[in-house]
LOROGU-360737 format. One record per residue: residue in one letter; x negated, y negated, z negated of N, C-alpha, C, CB in turn. Coordinates in steps of 0.05 Angstrom, whole numbers, plus 5000, padded with zeros to 4 digits. Glycine has a CB too. Layout:
! LOROGU-360737
aXYZXYZXYZXYZ;...
This chain:
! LOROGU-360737
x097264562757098564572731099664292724096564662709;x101964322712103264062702101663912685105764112686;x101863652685100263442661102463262642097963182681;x101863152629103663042604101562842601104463252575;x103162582601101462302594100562292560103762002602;x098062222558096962122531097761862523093962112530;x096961812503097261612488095661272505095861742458;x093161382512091261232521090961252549089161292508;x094461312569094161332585092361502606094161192583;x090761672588090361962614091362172611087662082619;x090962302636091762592637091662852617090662662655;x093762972604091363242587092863352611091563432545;x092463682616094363882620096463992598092864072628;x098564092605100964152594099964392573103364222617;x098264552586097464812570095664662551095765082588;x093764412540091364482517093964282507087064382519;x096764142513098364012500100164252477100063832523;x100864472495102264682484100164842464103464862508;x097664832473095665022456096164882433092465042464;x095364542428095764352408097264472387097064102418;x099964342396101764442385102764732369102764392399;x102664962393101965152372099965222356102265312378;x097665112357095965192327096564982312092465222327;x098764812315098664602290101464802278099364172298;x102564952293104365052274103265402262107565042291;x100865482265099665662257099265672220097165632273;x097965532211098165502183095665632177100765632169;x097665882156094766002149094266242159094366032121;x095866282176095966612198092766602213099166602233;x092466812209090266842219090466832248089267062208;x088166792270088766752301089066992315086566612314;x087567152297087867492305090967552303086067722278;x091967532287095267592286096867392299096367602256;x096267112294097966902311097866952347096666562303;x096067072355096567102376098167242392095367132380;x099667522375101567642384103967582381101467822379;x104367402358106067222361106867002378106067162347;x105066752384105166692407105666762437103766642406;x103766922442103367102466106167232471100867352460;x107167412459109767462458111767352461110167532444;x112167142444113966912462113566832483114366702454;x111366802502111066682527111866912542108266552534;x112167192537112367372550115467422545110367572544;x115767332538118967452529121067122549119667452475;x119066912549120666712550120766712590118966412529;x118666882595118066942622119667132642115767022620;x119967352627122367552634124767422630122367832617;x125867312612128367182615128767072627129167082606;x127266782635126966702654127266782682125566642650;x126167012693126167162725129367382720122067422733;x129867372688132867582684134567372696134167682648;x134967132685136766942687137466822708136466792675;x134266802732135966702758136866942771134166522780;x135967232775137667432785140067472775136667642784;x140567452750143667382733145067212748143667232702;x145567052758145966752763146766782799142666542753;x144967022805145267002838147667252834141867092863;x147167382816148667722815151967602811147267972778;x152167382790154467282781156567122804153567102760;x154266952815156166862835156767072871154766512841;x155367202866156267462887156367352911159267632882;x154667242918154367062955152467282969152166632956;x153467302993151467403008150867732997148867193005;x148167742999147768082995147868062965144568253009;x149367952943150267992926152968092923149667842917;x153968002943157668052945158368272928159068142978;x160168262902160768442891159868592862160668532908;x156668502870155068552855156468572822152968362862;x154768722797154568622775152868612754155968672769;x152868342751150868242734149468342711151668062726;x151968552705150168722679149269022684152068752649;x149269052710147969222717145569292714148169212731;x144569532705141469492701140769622729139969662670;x141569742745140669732772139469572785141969762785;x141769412788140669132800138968962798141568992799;x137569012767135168892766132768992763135168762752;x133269302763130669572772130969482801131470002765;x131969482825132469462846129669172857135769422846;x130068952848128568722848126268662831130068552844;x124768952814122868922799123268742776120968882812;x125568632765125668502748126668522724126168372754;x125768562704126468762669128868652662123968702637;x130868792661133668762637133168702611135269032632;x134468402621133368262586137368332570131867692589;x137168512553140368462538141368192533140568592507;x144068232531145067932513143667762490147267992499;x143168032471141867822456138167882445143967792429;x137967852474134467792468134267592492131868102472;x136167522500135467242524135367072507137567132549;x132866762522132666662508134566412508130466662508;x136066402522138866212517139166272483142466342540;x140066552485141066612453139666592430141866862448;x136866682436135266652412134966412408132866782413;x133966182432133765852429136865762404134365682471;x138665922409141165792392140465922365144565862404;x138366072357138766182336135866062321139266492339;x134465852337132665782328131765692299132365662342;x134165542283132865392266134465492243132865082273;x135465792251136465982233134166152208137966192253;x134666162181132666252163132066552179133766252129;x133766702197133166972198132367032225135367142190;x131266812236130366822259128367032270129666622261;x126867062247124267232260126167532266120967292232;x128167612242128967842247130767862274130067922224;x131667742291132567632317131567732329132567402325;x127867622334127167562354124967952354125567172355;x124967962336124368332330126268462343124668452298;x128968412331130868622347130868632371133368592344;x130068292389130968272412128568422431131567972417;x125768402411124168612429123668862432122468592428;x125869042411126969212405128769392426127969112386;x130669212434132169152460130969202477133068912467;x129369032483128069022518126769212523126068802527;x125569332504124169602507124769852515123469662490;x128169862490129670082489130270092525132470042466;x131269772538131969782562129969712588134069632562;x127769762575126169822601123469972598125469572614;x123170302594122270422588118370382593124070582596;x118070152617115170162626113869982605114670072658;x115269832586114069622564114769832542115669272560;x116270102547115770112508112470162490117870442496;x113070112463109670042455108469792464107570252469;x109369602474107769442493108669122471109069482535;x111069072466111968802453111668832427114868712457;x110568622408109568652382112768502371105968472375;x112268712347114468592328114468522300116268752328;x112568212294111268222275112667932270108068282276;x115267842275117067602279118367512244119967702305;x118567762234120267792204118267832178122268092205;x115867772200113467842168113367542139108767842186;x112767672123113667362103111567232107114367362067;x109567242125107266902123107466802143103766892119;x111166962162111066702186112866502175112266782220;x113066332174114866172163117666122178113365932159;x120166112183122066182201121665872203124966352194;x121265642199122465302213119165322227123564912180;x117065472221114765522245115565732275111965672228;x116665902262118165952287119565912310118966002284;x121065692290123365642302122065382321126165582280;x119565262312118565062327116765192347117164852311;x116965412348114165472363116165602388111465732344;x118665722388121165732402121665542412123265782390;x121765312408122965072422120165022437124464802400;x117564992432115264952446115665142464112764962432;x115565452473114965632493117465512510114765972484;x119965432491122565402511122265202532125165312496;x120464972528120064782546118264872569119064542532;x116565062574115365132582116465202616114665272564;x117165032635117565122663121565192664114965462669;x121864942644124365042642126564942667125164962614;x127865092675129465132700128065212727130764882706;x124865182725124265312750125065552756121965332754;x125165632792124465852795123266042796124565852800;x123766292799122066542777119366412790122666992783;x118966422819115766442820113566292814115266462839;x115965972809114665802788114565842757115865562792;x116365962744116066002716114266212719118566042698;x113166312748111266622733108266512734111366992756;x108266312766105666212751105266052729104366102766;x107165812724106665632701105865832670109765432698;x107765982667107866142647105866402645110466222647;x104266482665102466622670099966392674103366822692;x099366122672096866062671097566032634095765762693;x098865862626099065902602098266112580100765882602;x099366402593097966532575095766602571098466672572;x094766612605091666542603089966402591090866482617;x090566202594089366002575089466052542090865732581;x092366092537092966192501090466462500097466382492;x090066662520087966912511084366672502087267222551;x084266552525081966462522081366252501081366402543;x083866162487083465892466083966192436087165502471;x085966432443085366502421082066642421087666662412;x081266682440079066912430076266712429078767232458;x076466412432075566212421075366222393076766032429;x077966152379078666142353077966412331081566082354;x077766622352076866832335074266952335078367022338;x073066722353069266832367068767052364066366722353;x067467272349066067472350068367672358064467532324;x070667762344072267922348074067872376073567942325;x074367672379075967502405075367652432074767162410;x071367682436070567732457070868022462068267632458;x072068152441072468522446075068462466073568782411;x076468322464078768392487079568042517082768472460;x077067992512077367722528074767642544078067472508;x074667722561071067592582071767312590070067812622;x070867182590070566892592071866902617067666742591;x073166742626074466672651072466572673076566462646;x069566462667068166362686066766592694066566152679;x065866862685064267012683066567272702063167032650;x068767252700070867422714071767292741073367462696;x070867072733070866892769068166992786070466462766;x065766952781063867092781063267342797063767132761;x064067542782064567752784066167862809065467782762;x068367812811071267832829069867652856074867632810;x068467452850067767232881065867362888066766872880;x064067512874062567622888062367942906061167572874;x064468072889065368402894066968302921067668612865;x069068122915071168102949072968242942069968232982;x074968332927076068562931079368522940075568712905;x078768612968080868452981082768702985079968273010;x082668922989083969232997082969272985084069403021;x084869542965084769852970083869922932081669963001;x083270072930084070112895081370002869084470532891;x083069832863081869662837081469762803083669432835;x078969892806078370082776077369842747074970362783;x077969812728076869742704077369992682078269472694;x074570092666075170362649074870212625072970642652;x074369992621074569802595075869582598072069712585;x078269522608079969372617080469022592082769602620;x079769062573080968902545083668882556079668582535;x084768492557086768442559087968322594086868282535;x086568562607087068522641085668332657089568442646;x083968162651082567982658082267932689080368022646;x080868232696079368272717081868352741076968512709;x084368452725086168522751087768272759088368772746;x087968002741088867812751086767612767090167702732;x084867622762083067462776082767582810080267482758;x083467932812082367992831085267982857080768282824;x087767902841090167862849090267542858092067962828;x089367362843088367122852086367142872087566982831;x084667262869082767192897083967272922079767342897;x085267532928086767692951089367382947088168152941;x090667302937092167142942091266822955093567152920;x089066772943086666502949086166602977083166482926;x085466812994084566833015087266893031082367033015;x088766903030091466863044092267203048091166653078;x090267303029090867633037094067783025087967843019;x093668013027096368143017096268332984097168373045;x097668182969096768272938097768582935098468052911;x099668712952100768952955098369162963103068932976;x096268992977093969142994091769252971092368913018;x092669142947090669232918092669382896088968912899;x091269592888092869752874090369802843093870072896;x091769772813089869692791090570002789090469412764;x087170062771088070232749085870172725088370562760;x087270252702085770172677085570282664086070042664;x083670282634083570442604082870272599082170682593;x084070312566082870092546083770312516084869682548;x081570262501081570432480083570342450078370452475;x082970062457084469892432087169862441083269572425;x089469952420092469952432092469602428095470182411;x092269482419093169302412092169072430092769292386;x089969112446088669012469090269072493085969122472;x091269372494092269552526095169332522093070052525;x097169262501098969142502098668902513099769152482;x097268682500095968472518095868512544093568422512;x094968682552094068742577097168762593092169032577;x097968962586100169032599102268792604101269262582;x102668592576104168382575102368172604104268262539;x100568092600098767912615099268062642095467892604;x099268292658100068382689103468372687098768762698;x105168352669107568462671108768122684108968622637;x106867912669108067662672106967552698107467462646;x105567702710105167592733105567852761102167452730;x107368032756109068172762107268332783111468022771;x104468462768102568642776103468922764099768552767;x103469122776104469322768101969482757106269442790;x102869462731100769552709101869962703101569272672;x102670042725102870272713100670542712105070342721;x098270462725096070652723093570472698094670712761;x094870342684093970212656093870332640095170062645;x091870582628093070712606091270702582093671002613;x093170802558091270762532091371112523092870482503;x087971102507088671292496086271252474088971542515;x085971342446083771222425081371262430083871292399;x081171572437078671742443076571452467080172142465;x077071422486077171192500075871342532075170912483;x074671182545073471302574071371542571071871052592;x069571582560067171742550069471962553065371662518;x070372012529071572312515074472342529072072292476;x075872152538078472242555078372142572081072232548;x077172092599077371972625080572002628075472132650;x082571822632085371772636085371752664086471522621;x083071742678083071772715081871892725082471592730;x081572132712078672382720077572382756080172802714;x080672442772080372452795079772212816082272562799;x080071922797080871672813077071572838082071352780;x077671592851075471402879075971132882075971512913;x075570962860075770722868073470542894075670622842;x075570312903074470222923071970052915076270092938;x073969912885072069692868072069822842073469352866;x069669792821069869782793068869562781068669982782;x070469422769069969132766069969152731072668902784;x068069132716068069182683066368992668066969472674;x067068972639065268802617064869022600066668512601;x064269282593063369442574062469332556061869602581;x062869412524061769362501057969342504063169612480;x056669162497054169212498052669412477053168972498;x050669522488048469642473050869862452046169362454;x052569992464054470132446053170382426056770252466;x053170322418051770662395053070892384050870612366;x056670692387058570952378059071062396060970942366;x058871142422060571292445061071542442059471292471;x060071752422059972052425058172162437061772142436;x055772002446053972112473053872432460050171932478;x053372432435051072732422054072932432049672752371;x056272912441058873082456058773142481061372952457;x056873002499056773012514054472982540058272942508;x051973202522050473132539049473262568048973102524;x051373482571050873592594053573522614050273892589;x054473272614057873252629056473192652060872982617;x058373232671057873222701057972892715060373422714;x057972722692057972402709055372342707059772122696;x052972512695050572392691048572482710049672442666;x048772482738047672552756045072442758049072522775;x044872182746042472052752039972072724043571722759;x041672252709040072302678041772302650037672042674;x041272362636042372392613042472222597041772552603;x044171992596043871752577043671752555045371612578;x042171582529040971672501043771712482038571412487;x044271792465046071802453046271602427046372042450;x044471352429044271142420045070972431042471102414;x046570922452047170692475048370872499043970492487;x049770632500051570742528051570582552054570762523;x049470492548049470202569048970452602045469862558;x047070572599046070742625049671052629041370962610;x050671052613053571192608054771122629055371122584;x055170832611057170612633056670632658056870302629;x054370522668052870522698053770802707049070492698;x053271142699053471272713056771332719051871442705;x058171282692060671242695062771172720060771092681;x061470942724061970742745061770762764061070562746;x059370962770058271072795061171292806054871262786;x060871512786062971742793065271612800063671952769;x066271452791069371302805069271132826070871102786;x066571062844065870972862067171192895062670942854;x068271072909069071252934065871262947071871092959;x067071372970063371392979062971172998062171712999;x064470902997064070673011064070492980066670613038;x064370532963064870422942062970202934064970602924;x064169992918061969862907063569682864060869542941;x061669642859061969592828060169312815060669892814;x061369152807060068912800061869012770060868562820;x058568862752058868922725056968802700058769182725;x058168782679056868622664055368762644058468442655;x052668742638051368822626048168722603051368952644;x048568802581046468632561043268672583046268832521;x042168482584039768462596037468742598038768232580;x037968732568034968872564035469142579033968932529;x037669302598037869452607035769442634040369462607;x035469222644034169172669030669282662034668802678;x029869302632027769392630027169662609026469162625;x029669692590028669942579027770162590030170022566;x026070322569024870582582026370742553020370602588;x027570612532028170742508029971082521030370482487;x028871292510030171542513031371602543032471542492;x030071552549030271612590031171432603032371852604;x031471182601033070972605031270902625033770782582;x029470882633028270822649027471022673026770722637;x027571312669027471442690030071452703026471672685;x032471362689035371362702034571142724038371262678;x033970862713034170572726031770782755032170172699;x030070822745028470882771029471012793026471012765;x031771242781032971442798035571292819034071682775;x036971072801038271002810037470772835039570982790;x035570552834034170442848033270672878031870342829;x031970882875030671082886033271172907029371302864;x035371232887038071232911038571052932040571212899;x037670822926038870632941041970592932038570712971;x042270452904044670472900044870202897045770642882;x042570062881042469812867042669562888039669792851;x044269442890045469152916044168922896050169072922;x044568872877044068562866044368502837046068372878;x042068432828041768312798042068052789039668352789;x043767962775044367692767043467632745046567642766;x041567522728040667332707043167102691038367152723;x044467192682046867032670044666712648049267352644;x046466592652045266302618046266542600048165842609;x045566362574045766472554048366332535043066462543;x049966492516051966342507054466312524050966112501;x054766492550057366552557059066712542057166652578;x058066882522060867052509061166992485060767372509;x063367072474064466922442063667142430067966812433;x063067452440062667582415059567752411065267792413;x057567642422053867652428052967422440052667902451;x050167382428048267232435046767352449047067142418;x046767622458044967812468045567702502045868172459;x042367562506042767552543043967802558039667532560;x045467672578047367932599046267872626051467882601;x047268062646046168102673047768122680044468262682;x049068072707050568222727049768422750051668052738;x050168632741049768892769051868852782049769252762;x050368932815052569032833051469282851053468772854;x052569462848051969702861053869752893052569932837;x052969952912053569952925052970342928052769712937;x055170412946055370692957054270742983058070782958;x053870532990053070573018052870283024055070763037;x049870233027048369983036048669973060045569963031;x048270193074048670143111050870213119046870293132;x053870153114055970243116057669983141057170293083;x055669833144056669773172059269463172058170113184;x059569463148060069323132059669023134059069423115;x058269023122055068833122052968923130053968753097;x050468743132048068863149046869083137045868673154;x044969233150044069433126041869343112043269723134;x042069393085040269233079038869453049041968883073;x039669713063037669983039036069913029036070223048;x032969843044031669793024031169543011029769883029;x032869353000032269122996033669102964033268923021;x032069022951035068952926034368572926034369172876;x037368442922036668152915037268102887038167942931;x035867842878034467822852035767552845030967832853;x037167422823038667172819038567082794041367182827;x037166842789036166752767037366542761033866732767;x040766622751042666382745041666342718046066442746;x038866402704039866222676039665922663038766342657;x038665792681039065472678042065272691036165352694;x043965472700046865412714048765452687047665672743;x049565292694051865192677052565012667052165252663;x054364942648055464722623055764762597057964632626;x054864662578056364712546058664532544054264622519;x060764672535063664672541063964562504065465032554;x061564642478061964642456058264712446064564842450;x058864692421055264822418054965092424053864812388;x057765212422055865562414057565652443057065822373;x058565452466059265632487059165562517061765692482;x057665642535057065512561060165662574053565622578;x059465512603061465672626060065482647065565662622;x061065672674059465682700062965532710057866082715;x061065282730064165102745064365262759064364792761;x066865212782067065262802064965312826068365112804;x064165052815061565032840058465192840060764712842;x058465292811056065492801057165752812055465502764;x060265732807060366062820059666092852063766202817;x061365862864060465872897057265902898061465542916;x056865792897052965772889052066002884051765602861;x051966092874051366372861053366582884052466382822;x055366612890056866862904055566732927060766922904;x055266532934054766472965051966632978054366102967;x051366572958047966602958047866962965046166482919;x050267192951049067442949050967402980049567692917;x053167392992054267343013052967273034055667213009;x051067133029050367033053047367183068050066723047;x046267393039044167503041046367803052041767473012;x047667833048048368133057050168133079049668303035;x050467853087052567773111051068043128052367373128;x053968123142053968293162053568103196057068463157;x051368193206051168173239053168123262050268393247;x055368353258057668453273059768193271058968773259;x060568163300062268033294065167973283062067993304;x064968313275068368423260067168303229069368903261;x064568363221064668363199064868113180063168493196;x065968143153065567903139064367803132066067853128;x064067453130062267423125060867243147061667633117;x061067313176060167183196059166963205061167203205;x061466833193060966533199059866473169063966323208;x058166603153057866473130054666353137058266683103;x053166183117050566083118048666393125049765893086;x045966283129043866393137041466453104042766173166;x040666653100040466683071037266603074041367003057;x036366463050033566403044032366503017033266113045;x030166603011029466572984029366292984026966712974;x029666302949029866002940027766072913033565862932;x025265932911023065972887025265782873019265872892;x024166062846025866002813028766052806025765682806;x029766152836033366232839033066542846035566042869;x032666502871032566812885031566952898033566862894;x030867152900028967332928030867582935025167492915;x029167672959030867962971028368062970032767983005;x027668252948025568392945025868702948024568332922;x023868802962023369002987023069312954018968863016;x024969512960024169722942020969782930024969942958;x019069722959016769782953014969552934015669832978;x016669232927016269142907017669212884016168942911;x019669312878020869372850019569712850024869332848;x018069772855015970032852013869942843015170192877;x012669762852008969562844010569482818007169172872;x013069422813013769262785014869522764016768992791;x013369812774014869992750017970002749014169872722;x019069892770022369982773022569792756023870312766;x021969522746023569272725025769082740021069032711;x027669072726029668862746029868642742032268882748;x027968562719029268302716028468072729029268232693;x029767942740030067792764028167592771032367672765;x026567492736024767202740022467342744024466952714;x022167662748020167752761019367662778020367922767;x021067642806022267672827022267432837024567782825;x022867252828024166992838022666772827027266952830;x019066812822017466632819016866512796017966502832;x018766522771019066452748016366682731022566492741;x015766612715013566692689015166792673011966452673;x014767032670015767102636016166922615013967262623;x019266922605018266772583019266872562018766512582;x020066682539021266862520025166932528020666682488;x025366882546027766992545027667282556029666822558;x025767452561025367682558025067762534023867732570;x025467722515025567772489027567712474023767672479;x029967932463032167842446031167912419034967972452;x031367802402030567962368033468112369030167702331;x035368012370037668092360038068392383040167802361;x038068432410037868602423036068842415037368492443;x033668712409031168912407031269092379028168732408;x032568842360033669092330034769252333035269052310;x036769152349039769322358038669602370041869152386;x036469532396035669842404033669992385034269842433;x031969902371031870042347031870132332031870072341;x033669972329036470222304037270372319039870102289;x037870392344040270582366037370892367041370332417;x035170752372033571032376032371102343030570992403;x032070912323031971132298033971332299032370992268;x036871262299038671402290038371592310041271292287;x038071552330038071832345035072092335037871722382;x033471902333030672042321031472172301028271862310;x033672112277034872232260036472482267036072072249;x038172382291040772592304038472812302042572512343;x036072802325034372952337033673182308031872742351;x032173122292031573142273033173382257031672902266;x036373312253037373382242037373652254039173252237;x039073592277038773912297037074102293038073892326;x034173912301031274152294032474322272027773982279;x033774102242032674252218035574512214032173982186;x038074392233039474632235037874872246041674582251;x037074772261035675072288033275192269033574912331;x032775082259030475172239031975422208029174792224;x034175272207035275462182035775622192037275402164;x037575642221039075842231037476122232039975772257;x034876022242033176182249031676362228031576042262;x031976092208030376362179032076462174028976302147;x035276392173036576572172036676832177037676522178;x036276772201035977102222033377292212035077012264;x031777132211029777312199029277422178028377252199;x030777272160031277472131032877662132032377332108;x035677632155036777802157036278082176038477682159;x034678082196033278222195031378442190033278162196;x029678232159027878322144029078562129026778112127;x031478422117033678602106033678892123036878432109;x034678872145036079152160032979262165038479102196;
């Protein structure tokens, strides 16, 4: 990434220079709303950008352009690259910058792009003409995105302009902490995740997608390993439209084909948008300890093979969820509130047992605390597997490994850690090197030789997580003492409240089934 000299002679990066700047022209907009404003201009300033050098090659007609024309919208369906109109390029809008009616411009112009490229309509916010943006904040915040990678080529304006927005998701869902983290997983925690799944081929599932996180990271890693990004194919849900847009904008700018991305309100539970899909990977951050899902709709559906999850929480939902979209080589890394590794609340624990008992469970991760902006509630990382002896890697059925990252990390601020670079190698190396495959086809080969490490990790044998009552949590395992971080207050309210209310649901039913019934019997009595 580009840098820009300070004052005092060091380095910042160009993106926390641009972040600067646009929240100094924010005001009193809230970050929740300034972000689609922002965000949108980087997305708009990005497509023009990749319109303008195919314009430019189309115009001068050399070579396998000969003839060509530039305002063809063929020609730029042909090269995957969106038909920006005359006047939503940003040549034109830049000239209309420091015009009072600017916002209404830059609306029309996303108006345009939509009308002319049918896979973004719904997708560009048009909130440019509202009266608490101020048009000379506009018009500065235009000339800021305009500098942004200006004259590179597309593949340089897509990464420059695609780390940028990255960065803008993660500084806004900073600025908006609690609400921020519904559509943003920390970038260290999606590195994580992705370094440790591999997912180098073949089809890439998220059923709670937020704002795409997980399909750019897993497009960066297949590109980091010199692999082929064509060789991964995404598909997504996300329940919040206003998140699925993000999303869609964030893959569009880094020219991932977001078209098995879908939104619908009901969300994954009640409208699976991929009923049929076998993913290779399911790579997710699910809402924790969820209570609204609909469970009491659905308690006999066919994804709950491993038990019937409470209809106070959806945490054991998710898991079986995840499972059904699994191919039968499949595997799933995923993020999950702790206390799942030990509930027994409303069958929760004969599921964990059932599922262990399969041989499904590959690896538990112990996360620090204070990685997410929107819970304090400790998280875990699962990784499941479809087939442990798949030849793959070594077989390693009956074994689950146990990883007790919670003293890894940095505070970045008071209320927020993140894992370096070198915590993630550390940590992925470690489950890599314990499941390294034998074979010399397989991956992994030349990697280290795996050790328990007392107070980090163990590869503990099924027939110890049986002596432990089927418990996962890892400082079982890995030599550590109980402490109080087996204990959330804030978690433990949360579950219950999740099983009063259901004690109530329960309840209620009885007292239907109960009327129904004197019903009948009076009526009866009657005949």
């Amino acid at each position: 990434m580009e840098k820009a000299k300070k004052n005092n002679n060091q380095e910042e990066p160009l993106e926390k220079q641009l972040w600067k700047s646009a929240d100094k022209l924010r005001k009193n907009i809230d970050a929740a709303e300034y972000k689609h404003i922002v965000l949108g201009l980087i997305f708009l300033k990005y497509i023009s950008d990749a319109f303008e050098e195919l314009f430019h090659k189309l115009k001068s007609g050399e070579g396998e352009y000969a003839g060509a024309d530039p305002e063809d919208k063929d020609e730029y369906k042909a090269e995957n690259v969106f038909f920006v109109p005359e006047k939503a390029r940003w040549s034109y809008l830049q000239s209309k910058a420091k015009l009072p009616e600017i916002g209404k411009e830059v609306d029309q112009a996303m108006d345009a792009i939509e009308k002319d490229n049918p896979t973004l309509k719904d997708v560009l916010p048009k909130v440019y003409a509202r009266g608490n943006l101020d048009p000379t904040n506009l018009g500065g915040l235009i000339d800021l995105v305009g500098n942004i990678a200006l004259g590179d080529a597309r593949a340089r304006s897509a990464d420059v302009l695609g780390h940028v927005f990255e960065y803008f998701l993660g500084e806004f869902a900073l600025a908006e902490g609690k609400k921020g983290g519904q559509f943003y997983t920390p970038r260290s925690v999606v590195e994580l995740l992705v370094e440790m799944l591999e997912p180098y081929k073949g089809r890439v599932f998220d059923p709670c997608c937020g704002s795409g996180g997980m399909f750019v990271q897993s497009e960066k890693f297949v590109t980091g390993h010199q692999g082929k990004v064509n060789d991964i194919s995404i598909y997504g849900q996300e329940s919040n439209h206003t998140t699925w847009r993000l999303a869609k904008m964030n893959l569009a700018i880094r020219g991932i084909d977001s078209s098995q991305v879908k939104w619908n309100n009901e969300g994954s539970f009640l409208n699976d948008s991929h009923k049929d899909l076998k993913a290779d990977y399911v790579i997710a951050n699910p809402p924790f300890n969820d209570s609204d899902w609909s469970g009491d709709l659905l308690r006999k559906d066919g994804r709950w093979k491993y038990g019937a999850p409470p209809t106070g929480n959806a945490n054991y939902a998710w898991i079986q969820h995840f499972l059904y979209h699994l191919s039968p080589s499949g595997q799933t890394g995923f993020v999950l509130a702790k206390g799942a590794l030990t509930s027994k609340t409303s069958g929760e624990g004969d599921i964990r047992k059932a599922l262990i008992e399969a041989r499904l469970v590959d690896c538990i991760v112990n996360l620090p605390a204070k990685l997410f902006l929107n819970t304090q509630i400790p998280a875990c990382l699962w990784f499941l597997s479809r087939n442990k002896a798949n030849g793959k890697f070594r077989n390693r059925t009956d074994e689950i490994l146990f990883i007790d990252a919670r003293n890894i990390g940095r505070l970045i601020n008071r209320r927020t850690r993140e894992l370096s670079k070198e915590d993630i190698a550390y940590i992925s190396g470690t489950y890599h090197n314990w499941r390294n495959s034998p074979s010399p086809s397989g991956r992994g080969g030349d990697e280290g030789v795996y050790e328990d490490v007392k107070g980090f990790c163990n590869s503990a044998s099924i027939e110890r997580v049986r002596e432990l009552d089927y418990v996962l949590t890892p400082g079982r395992y890995v030599g550590l003492p109980d402490d109080e971080d087996d204990f959330d207050f804030t978690e433990r309210f949360t579950r219950l409240k999740a099983e009063f209310e259901e004690q109530l649901k329960e309840e209620e039913r009885l007292n239907v089934l109960i009327s129904e019934n004197l019903a009948k019997v009076k009526t009866n009595g009657k005949n």
